[in-house]
N, C-alpha and C positions, 0 to 999 in steps of 0.2 A: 256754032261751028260743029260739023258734024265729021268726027276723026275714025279715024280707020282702027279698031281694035289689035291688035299683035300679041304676037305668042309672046314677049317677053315682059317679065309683070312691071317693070320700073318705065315701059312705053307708055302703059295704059292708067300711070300715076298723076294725074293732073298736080304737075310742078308748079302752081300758079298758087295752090293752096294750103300749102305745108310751111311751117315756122321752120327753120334749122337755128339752133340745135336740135337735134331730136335722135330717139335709136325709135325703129316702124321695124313691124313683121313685116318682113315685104313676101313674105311665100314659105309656104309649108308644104314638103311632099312627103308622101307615105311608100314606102320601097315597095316591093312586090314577095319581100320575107321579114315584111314588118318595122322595118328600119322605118325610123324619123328623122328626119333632116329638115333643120329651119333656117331660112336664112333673112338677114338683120340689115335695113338700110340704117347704116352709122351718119347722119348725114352732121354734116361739119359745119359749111356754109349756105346760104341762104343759094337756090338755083336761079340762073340766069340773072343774079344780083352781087356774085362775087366766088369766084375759086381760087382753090391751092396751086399753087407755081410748083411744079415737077420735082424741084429740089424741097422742096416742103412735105407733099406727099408720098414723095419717096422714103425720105428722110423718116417719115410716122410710121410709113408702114414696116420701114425695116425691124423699128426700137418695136411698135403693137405685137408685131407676126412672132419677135421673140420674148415678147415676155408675158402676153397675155393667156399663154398655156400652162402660165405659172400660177395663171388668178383663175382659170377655169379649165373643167373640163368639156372633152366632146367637139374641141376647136377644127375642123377641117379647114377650111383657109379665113384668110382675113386679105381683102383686096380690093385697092382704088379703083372706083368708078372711072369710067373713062370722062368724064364730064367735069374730073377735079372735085366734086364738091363734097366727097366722104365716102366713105368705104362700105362693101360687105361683106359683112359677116356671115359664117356658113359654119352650122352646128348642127354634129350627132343630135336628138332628142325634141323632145317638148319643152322650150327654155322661155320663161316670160322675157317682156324686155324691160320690166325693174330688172330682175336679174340680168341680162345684158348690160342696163345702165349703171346696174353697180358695179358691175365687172370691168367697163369701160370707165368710169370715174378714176377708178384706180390706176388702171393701167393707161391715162391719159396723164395721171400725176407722175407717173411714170416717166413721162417724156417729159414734161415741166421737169425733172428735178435731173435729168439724166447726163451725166459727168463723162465725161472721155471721148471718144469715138463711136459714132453709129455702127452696129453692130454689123458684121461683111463688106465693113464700105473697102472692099477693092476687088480687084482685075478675077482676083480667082473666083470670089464668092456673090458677084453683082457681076449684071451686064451694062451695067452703066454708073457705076460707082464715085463716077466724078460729080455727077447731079446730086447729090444732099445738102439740104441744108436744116442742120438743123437747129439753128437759132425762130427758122422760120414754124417750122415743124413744133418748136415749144411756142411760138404765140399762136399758131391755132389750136395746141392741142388745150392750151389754159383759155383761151377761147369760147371751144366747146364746153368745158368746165363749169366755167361762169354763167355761160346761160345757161346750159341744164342745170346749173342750181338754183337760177334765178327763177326759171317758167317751166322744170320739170323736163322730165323726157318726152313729153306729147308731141305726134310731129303736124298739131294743126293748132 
């Protein structure tokens, strides 16, 4: 099969070959005053073999987006794929992704262990605040856990 290349770098990823769990550079740019900015496929679930339900990856990315600027620096965003099946990450710097995966280890256990309310869940602070859930949100987040300590962060 012969596919049409595209300007966006996660089109021209042959999803067919990648394990999830995984954290993958998915792209590195270089600013034009020397800035570095990398950004990180967080991938969660296995593609076109199973995704997060809305209240789930909502639910992660609210507890990620506010507490992983406590485990790292350099965080610009943290944000779900539109495809459900894991998030990217978007960093100041030249960051390996051991470092990534250690960052995210943590800050997944994060969500396993996380007590009260998801963090903005209402009217003023979310645009959709009725969608969390996060029971679901803690078994994908110990999920991803288990297999990146099973088979490592590789994403093939």
């Amino acid at each position: 099969m012969n596919l049409k290349k595209y300007n966006v770098d996660s089109f021209n990823l042959d999803h067919r070959a990648v394990k999830a769990p995984y954290v993958r550079l998915a792209s590195r740019k270089n600013g034009v005053k020397g800035d570095v900015v990398s950004k990180f496929d967080i991938r969660v679930t296995q593609p076109n073999v199973e995704f997060m339900e809305t209240g789930a990856i909502h639910a992660l990315e609210h507890i990620v987006a506010e507490t992983l600027r406590d485990v790292m620096d350099g965080v610009i965003d943290f944000s779900p794929m539109g495809c459900r099946t894991g998030f990217y990450l978007t960093l100041w710097g030249e960051i390996s992704e051991e470092n990534v995966a250690s960052a995210m280890l943590t800050v997944f256990q994060k969500v396993v262990d996380w007590k009260g309310e998801v963090p903005a869940a209402n009217e003023i602070q979310c645009g959709n605040f009725r969608d969390l859930d996060l029971e679901r949100a803690r078994f994908f987040a110990e999920k991803w856990i288990k297999g990146i300590n099973e088979k490592g962060f590789s994403p093939f």
